[in-house]
C-alpha positions as CSV (number, residue, x, y, z in Angstrom):
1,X,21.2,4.6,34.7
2,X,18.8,7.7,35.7
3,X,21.1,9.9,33.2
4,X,20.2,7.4,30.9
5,X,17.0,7.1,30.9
6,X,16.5,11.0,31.0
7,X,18.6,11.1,28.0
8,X,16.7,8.7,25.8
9,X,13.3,10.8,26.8
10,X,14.9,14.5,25.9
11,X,16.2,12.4,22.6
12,X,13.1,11.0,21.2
13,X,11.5,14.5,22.7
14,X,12.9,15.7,20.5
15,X,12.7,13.1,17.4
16,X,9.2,12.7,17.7
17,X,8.3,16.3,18.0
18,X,7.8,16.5,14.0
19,X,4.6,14.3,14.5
20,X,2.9,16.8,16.8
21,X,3.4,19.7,14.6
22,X,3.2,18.0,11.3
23,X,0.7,19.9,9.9
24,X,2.3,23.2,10.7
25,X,5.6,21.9,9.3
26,X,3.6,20.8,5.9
27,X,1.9,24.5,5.8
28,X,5.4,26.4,6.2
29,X,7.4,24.9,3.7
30,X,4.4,23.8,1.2
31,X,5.0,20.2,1.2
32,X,2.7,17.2,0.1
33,X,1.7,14.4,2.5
34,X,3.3,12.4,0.4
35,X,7.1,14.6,0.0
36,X,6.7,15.0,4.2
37,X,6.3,11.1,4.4
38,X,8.9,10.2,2.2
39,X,11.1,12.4,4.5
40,X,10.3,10.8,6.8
41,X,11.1,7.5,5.5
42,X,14.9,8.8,4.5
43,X,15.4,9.6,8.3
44,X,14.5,6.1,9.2
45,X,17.2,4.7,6.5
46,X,19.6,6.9,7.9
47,X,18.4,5.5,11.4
48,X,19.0,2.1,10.7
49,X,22.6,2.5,9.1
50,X,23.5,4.2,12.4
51,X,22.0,1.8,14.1
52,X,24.1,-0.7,12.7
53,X,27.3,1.5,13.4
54,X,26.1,2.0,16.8
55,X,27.9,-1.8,17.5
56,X,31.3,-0.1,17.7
57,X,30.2,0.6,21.3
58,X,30.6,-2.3,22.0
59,X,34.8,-1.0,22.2
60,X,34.7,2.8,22.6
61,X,31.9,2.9,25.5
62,X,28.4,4.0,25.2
63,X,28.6,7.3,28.0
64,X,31.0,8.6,25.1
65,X,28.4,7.7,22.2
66,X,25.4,9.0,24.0
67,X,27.2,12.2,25.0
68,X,28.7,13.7,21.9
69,X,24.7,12.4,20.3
70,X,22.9,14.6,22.6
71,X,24.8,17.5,21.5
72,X,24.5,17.3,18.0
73,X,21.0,16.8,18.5
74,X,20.5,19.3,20.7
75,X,22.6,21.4,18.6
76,X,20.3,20.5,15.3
77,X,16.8,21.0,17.2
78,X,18.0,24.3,19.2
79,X,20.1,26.1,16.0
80,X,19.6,24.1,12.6
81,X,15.9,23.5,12.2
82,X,14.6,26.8,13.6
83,X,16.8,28.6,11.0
84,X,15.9,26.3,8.4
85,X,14.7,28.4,5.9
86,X,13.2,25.4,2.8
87,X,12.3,21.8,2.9
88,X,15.3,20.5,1.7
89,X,17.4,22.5,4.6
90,X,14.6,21.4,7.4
91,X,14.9,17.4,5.6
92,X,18.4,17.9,6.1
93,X,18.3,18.6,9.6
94,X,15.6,15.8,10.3
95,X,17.8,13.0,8.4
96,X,20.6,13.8,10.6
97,X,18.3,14.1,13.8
98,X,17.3,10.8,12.9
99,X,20.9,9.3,12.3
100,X,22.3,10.9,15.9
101,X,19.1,9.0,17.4
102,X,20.2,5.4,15.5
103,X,23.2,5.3,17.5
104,X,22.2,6.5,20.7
105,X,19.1,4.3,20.5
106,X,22.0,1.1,20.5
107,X,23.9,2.7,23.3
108,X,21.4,3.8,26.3
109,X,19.9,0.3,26.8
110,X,23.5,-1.1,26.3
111,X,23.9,1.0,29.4
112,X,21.1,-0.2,31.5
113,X,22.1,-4.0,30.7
114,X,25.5,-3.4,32.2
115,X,24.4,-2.0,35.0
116,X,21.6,-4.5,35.6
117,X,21.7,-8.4,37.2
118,X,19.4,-10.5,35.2
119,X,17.5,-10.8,38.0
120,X,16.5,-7.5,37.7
121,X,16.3,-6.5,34.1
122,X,12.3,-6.1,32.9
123,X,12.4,-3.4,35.7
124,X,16.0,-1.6,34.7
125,X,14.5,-2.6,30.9
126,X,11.1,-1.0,32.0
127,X,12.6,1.8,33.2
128,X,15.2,2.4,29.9
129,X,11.8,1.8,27.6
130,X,9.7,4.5,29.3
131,X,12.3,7.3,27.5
132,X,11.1,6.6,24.0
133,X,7.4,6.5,25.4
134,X,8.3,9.5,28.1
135,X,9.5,11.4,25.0
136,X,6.0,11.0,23.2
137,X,4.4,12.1,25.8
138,X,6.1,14.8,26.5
139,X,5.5,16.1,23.2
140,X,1.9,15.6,23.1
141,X,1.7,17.4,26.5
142,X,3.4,20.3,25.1
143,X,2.0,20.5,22.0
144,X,-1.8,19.7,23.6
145,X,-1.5,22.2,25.9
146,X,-2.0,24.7,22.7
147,X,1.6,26.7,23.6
148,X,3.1,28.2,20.9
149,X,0.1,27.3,18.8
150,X,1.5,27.9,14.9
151,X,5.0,28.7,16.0
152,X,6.4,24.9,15.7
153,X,10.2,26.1,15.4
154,X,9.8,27.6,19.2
155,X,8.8,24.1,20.0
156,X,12.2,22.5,19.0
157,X,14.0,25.2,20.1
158,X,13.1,24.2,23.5
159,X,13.6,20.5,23.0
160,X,16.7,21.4,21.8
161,X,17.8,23.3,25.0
162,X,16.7,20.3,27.1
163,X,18.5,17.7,25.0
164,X,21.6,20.1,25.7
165,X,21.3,20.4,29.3
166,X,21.0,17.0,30.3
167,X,24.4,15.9,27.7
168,X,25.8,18.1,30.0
169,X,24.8,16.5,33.1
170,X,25.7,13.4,30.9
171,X,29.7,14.4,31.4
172,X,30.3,14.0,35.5
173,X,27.4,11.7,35.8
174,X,27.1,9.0,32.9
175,X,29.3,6.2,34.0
176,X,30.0,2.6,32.1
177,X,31.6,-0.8,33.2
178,X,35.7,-1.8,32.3
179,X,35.0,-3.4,29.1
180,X,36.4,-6.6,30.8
181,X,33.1,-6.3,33.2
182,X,30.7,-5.5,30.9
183,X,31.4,-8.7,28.7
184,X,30.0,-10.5,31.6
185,X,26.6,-11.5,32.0
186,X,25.7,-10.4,35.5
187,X,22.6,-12.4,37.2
188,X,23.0,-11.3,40.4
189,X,24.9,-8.3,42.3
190,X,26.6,-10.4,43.8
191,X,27.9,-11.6,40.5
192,X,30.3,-9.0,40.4
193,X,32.8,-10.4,42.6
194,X,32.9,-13.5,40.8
195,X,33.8,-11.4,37.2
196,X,36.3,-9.3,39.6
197,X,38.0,-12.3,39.7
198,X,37.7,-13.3,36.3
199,X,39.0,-10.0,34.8
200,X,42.7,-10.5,35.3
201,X,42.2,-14.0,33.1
202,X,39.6,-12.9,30.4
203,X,40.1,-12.3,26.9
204,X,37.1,-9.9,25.9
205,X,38.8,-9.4,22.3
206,X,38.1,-12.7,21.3
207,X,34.5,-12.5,22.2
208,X,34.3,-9.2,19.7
209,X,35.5,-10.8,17.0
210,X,33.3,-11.0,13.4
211,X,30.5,-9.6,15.9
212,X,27.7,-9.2,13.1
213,X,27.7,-12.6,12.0
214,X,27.3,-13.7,15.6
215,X,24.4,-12.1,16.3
216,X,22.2,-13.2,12.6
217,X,21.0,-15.6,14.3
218,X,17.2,-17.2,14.2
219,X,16.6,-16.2,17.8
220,X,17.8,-12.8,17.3
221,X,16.5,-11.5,13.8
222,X,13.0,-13.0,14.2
223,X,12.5,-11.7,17.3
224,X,13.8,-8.3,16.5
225,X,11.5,-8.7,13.3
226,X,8.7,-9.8,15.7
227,X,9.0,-6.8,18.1
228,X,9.1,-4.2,15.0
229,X,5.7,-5.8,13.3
230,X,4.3,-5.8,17.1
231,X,5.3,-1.9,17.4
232,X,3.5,-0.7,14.0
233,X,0.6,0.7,15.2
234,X,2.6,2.4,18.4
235,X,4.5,4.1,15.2
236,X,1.6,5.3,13.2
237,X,0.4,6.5,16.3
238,X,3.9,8.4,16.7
239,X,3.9,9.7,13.2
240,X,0.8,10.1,12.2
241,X,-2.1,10.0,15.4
242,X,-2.1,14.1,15.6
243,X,-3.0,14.1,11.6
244,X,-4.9,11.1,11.6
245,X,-7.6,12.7,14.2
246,X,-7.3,16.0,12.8
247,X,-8.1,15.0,9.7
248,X,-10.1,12.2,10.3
249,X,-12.4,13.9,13.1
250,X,-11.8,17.0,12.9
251,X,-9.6,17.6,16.1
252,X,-8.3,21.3,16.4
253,X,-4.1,20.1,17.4
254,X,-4.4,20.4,20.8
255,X,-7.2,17.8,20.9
256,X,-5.3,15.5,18.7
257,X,-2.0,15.6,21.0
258,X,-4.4,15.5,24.0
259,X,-6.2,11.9,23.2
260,X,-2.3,10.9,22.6
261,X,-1.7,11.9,26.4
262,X,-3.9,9.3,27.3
263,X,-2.1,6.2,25.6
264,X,1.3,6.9,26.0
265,X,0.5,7.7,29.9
266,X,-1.4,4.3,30.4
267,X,2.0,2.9,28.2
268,X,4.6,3.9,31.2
269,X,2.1,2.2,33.7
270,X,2.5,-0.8,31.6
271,X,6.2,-0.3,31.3
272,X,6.6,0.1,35.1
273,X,4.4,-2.6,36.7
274,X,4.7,-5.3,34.1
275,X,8.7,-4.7,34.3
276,X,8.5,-4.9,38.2
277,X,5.9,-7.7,38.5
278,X,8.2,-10.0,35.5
279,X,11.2,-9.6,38.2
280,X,9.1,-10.7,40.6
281,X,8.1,-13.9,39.1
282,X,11.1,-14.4,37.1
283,X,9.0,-14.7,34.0
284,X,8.9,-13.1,30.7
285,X,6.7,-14.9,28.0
286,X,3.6,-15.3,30.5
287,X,3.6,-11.2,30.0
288,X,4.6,-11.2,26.2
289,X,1.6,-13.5,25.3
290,X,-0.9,-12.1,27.6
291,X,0.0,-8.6,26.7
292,X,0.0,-9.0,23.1
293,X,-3.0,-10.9,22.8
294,X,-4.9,-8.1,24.3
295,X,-3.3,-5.3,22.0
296,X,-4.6,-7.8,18.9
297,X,-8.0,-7.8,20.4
298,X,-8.1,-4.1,21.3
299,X,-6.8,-3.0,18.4
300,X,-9.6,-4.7,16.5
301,X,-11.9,-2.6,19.0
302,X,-9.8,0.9,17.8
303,X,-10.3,-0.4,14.1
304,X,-14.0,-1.0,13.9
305,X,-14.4,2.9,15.9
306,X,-12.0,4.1,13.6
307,X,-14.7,4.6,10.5
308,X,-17.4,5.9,13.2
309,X,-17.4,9.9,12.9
310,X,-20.0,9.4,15.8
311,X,-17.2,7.7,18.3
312,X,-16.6,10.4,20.8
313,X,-12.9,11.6,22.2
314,X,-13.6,9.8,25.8
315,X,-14.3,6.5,23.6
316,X,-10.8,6.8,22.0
317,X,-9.2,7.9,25.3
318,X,-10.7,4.7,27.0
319,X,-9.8,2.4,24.2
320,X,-5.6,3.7,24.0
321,X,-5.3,3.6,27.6
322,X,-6.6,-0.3,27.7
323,X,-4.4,-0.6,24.6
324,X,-0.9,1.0,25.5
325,X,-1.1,-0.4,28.9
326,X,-0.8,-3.5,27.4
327,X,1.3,-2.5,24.5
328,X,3.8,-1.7,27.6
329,X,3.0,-5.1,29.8
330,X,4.5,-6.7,26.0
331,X,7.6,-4.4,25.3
332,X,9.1,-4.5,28.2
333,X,8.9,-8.1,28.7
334,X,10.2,-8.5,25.2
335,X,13.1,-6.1,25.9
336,X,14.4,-8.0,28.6
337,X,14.2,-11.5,26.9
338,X,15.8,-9.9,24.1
339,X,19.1,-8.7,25.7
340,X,19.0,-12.0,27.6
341,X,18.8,-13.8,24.4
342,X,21.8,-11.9,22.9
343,X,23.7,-12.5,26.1
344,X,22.7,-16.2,25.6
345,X,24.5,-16.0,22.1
346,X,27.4,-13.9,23.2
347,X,27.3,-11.5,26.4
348,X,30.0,-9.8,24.7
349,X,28.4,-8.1,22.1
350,X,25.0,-6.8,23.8
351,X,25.2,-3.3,21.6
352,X,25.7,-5.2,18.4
353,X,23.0,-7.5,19.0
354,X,20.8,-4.1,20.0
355,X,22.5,-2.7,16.7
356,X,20.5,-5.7,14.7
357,X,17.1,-4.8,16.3
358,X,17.5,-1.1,15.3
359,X,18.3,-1.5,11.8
360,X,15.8,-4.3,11.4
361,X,13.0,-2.1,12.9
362,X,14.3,0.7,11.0
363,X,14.0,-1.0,7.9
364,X,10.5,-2.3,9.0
365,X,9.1,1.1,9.9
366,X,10.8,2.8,6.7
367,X,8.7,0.1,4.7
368,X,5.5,0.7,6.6
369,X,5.3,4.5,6.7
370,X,6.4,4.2,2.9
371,X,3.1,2.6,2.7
372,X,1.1,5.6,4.0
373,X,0.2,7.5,1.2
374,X,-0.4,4.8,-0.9
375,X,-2.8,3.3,1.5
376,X,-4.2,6.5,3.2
377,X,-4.2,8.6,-0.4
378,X,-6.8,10.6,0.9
379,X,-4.5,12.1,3.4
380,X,-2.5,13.6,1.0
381,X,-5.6,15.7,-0.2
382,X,-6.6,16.7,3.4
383,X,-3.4,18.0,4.3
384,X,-2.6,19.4,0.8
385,X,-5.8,21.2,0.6
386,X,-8.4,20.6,3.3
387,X,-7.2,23.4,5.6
388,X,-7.5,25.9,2.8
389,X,-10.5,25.0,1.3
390,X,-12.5,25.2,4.6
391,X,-10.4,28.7,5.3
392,X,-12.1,30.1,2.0
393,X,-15.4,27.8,2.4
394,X,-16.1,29.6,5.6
395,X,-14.8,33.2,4.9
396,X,-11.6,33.1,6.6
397,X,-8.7,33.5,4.7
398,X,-5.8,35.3,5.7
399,X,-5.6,36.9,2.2
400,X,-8.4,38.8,2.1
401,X,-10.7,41.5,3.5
402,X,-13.6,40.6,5.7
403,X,-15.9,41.5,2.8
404,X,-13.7,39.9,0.3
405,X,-13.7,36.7,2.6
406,X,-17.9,37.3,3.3
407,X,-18.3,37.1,-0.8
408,X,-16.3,33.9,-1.1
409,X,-18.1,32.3,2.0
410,X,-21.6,33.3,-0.5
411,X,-20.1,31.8,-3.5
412,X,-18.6,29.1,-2.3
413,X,-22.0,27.8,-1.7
414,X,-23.7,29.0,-4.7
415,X,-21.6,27.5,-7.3
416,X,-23.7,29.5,-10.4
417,X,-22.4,32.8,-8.5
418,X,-18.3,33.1,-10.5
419,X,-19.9,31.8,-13.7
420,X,-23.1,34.4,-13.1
421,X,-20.6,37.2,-12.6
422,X,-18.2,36.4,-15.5
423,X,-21.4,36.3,-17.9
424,X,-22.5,40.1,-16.5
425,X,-18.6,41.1,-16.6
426,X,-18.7,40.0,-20.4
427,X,-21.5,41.8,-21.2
428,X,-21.3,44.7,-18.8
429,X,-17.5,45.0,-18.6
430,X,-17.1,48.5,-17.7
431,X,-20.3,48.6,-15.4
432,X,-19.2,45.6,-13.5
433,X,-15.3,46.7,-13.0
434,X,-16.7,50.2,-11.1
435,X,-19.1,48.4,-9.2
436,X,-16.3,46.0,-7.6
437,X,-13.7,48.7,-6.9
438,X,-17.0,50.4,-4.9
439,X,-17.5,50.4,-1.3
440,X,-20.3,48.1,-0.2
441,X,-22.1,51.4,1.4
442,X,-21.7,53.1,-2.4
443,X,-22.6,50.2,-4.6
444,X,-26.3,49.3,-2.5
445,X,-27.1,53.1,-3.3
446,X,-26.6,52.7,-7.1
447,X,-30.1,51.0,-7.3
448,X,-31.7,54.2,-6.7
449,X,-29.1,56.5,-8.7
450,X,-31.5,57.7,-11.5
451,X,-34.4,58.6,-10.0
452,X,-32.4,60.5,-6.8
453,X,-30.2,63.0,-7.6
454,X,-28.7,63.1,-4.1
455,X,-28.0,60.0,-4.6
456,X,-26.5,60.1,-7.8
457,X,-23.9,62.7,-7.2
458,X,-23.2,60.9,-4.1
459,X,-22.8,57.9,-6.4
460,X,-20.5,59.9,-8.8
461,X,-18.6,61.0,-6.0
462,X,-17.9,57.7,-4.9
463,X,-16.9,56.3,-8.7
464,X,-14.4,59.4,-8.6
465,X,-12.5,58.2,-4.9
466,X,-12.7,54.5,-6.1
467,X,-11.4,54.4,-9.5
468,X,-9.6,58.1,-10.0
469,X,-11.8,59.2,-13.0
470,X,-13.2,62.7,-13.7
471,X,-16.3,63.2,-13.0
472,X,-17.4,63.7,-15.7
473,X,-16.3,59.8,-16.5
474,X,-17.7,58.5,-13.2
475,X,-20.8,60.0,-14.2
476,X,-21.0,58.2,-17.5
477,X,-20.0,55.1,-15.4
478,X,-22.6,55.6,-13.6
479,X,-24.7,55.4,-16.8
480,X,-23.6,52.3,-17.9
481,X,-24.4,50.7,-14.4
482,X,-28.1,51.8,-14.9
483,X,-28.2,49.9,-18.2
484,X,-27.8,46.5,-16.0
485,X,-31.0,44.5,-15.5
486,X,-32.3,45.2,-11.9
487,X,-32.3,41.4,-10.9
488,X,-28.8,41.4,-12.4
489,X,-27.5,45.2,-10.4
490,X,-29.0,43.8,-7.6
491,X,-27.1,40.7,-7.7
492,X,-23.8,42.4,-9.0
493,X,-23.7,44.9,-5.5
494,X,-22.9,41.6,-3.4
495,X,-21.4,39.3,-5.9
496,X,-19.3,41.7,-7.6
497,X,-15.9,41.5,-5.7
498,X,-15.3,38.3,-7.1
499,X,-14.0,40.0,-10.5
500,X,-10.9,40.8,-8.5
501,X,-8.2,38.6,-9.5
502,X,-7.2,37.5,-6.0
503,X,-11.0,36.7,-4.8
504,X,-11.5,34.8,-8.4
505,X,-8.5,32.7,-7.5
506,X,-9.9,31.5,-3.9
507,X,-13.1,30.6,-5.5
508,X,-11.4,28.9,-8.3
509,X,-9.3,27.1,-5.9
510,X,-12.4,25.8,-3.7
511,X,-13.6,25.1,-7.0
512,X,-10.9,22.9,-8.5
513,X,-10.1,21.0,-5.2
514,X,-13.3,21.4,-2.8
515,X,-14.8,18.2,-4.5
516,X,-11.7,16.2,-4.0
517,X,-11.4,17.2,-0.5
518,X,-14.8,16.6,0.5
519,X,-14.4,12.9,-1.1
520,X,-11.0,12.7,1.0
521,X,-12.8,13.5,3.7
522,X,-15.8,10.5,3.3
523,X,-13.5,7.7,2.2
524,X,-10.2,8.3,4.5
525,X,-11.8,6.5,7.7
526,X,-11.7,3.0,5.5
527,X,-8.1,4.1,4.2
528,X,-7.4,4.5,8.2
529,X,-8.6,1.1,8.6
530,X,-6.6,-0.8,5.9
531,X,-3.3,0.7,7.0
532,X,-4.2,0.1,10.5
533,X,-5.4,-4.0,9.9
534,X,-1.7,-4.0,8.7
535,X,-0.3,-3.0,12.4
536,X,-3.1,-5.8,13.6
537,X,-1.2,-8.8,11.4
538,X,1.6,-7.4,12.7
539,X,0.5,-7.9,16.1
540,X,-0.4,-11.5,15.3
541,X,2.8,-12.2,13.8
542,X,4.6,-11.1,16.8
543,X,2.6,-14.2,19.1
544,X,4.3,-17.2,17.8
545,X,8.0,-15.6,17.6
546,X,7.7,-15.5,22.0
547,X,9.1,-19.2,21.6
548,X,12.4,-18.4,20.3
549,X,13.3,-16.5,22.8
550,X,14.9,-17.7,26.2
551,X,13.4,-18.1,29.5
552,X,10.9,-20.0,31.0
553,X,6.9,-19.5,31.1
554,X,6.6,-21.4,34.6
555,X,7.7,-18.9,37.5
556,X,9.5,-23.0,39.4
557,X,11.0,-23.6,36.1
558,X,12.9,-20.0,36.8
559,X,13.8,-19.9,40.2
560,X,15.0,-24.0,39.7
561,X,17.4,-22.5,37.3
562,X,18.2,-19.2,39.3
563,X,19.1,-21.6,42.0
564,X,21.2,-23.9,39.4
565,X,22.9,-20.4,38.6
566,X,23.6,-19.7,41.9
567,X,25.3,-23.2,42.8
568,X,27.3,-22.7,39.2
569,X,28.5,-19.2,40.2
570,X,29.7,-20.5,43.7
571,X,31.3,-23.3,42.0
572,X,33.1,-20.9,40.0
573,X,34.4,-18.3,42.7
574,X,35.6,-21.5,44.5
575,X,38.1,-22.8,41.4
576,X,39.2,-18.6,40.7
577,X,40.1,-17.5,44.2
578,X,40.8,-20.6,45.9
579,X,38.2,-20.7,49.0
580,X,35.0,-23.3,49.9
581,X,31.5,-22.5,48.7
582,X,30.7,-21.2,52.3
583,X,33.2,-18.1,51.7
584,X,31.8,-17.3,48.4
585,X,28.1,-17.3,50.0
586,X,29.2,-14.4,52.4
587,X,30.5,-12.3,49.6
């Protein structure tokens, strides 16, 4: 079960990694918001069809399944994506990331069912449901910690090692029930020697048979509906929390994966405690409702801060770790109902009913993340263009020199500085090209060119190194420059790099989108909110499905019917093997 576990964190390590480095992955390959989101919406698909394939382990065994996934995903983060060389290689690579994931995400909690009594499933379940959360965490940790910073393929080159060392650990150590065992439900170890004894008589074939159609049930699809609506803000958090505080705040990406530390730390507390303390009491819907009733209200909380450019990163840290404890105390309580109410249905198909909660929270996530850009349009703009508009707002682009970049800074705040210059250039053409190809040291000196002859045939000299003209040329250059109004020459020795082609297009590019962005940047807190008040109906949704499920909400009620069980399962041992009740209580 520990090689499961560790193999569902390394996977979703890996999976999730896209959302930590999302803007550097939008910046490499020039994508949109809106292209890297529809990606990501194709990968669920693909997801979910796996998902639904990922029944068939039901009769070829889940260590297989799970082993073969890790390395063709280890294979695709360590090799494929790092050599990836456009979007539609690296979208590829994700879509089949996210397919391998589908199937394994069926198979490791398949695993930790059979290997887990009833009695103690919310902690086995608890401990199976930290990977997915582990894996987060794991990649904010990484990704916080500011390693690699700009060089995201490094980061799944890594993840893709990892995911290939532990598949191979996966080979002597991942082990699996008979089928004829695993069919069983098992509420107790001591279970086991009652379905010993049933194996030589059981028929698991006829249990498999039309195994889809067994498990659309009521019970099983709303619930599994339920728990995806229930999860949406843990997945915008997944996808989108780096990019929603670096946009939305201004959070370098370490900051952004940081604050995410915080939740999905408090989450595995929640996972652990609640899934020990359900076992304890034999209860599962006490936790569900208390749990998700405090998500709904903190989540209210996280809304209301979430248009506040004032709310500070201890605030937010505070907030999440209130939130995703509790998020945790819910999911793992659910997880456990939920294999119990498949096994309720049919014990015999545990993956397939798994299979139909991944595609149906596939197919709920697709839909929601679909929603993104329509709901958060400003996002789009921010990551589009934000990064580069405040690179050439505040003199640092990449592309140009330091005095090139100093000019921009200047104009970029005087917007009457490019239309100034191109007025001068078309009136002065020839004066204003020398002066830009000048030094800033040779063109502050040309003030003074007629009335100091040093000066000038410094000047001259200057106009010859620059532009290659005789000097006889540079001088009559120089000429032409002294025709230029001295408020205008003055002007013209700072301003006039911008008549360079490459400096002109900067400015015209803060020009054409700074606006835009600026607006993006005002309205995209109450675009945050709307998309997030559609996690929060989610969460409310989720309340009233608890009552489909099985179990009790009285801790008597259970052990009354663990104790019902128990006389049941000596009854049974006594018919199979032949002995009294007193012999099967010694087993």
């Amino acid at each position: 079960m520990t090689i499961a576990v560790l193999a569902t964190v390394v996977l979703y390590y890996q999976l999730y990694l896209s959302g930590g480095v999302a803007v550097d992955i939008i910046a490499d390959y020039g994508l949109t918001f809106k292209w890297f989101v529809f990606m990501n919406v194709a990968a669920l698909v693909a997801a979910g069809v796996a998902a639904h394939l990922g029944g068939v382990t039901d009769r070829v065994g889940r260590a297989k399944v799970v082993t073969i996934g890790l390395v063709i995903v280890g294979l695709i983060s360590a090799v494929a994506i790092p050599m990836c060389g456009d979007r539609w290689s690296f979208a590829t690579c994700f879509v089949l990331l996210n397919a391998a994931e589908g199937v394994i995400l069926v198979a490791t909690p398949a695993l930790v069912r059979d290997f887990s009594p009833q009695l103690g499933r919310a902690s086995a379940m608890g401990f199976w449901t930290m990977g997915p959360v582990l894996g987060s965490l794991v990649v904010t940790a990484v990704v916080g910690s500011g390693s690699n910073a700009g060089d995201w393929q490094s980061h799944y080159v890594v993840a893709g090692i990892c995911g290939i060392v532990v598949a191979a650990l996966s080979v002597p150590f991942l082990k699996e029930l008979a089928p004829a065992l695993r069919d069983q439900v098992m509420i107790e170890a001591r279970d086991q020697a009652l379905l010993e004894a049933r194996v030589k008589g059981i028929d698991t074939e006829q249990g498999l048979e039309r195994p889809t159609r067994q498990m659309l049930k009521p019970d099983i699809v709303l619930s599994s509906l339920a728990i995806s609506m229930f999860l949406l803000f843990y997945m915008t958090m997944v996808g989108f929390g780096p990019t929603y505080f670096e946009v939305t705040f201004g959070y370098s990406q370490a900051q952004a994966n940081n604050v995410l530390v915080w939740a999905w730390a408090a989450n595995v507390a929640g996972l652990a405690i609640a899934g020990v303390a359900s076992d304890r009491l034999l209860v599962r819907k006490p936790f569900m409702l208390v749990g998700s009733v405090v998500v709904l209200a903190v989540l209210v909380v996280f809304i209301a801060l979430a248009a506040r450019p004032e709310t500070s990163y201890g605030t937010f840290a505070a907030v999440f770790v209130v939130m995703f404890f509790a998020m945790g105390t819910t999911y793992v309580a659910w997880m456990a109902a939920f294999t119990e109410t498949v096994e309720r249905r049919n014990p015999a198909l545990t993956a397939t009913g798994l299979a139909v909660w991944g595609v149906i929270i596939r197919i709920v996530f697709a839909a929601f993340v679909f929603l993104a850009p329509f709901v958060v349009s400003t996002v789009s703009t921010i990551v589009d263009h934000g990064a580069t508009v405040k690179a050439i707002s505040e003199g640092q682009s990449p592309d140009l020199t330091e005095e090139q970049n100093q000019v921009v800074a200047a104009a970029s705040t005087d917007g009457t500085a490019a239309e100034r210059v191109n007025r001068l250039r078309a009136e002065f053409p020839q004066a204003v090209e020398t002066m830009s190809s000048l030094p800033p040291a040779a063109r502050a000196g040309l003030g003074v060119q007629s009335t100091n002859l040093a000066v000038r045939d410094a000047a001259v000299a200057d106009i010859v190194q620059a532009t290659g003209l005789s000097a006889e040329s540079a001088s009559a250059r120089l000429d032409l420059i002294g025709e230029v109004p001295p408020a205008d020459l003055e002007f013209l020795v700072w301003f006039s790099p911008l008549v360079d082609p490459e400096v002109a297009a900067k400015l015209a590019y803060v020009a054409e989108h700074g606006a835009d962005v600026q607006a993006a940047i005002a309205d995209g807190p109450a675009q945050w909110q709307r998309y997030f008040w559609i996690s929060a109906l989610g969460v409310a949704f989720f309340i009233p499905m608890i009552w489909l499920m099985t179990g009790h909400w009285h801790p008597g009620q259970a052990r009354k019917a663990l104790r019902d069980h128990e006389a049941a399962v000596g009854r049974e041992m006594a018919q199979v093997i032949g002995v009294d009740r007193n012999v099967v209580t010694n087993l």
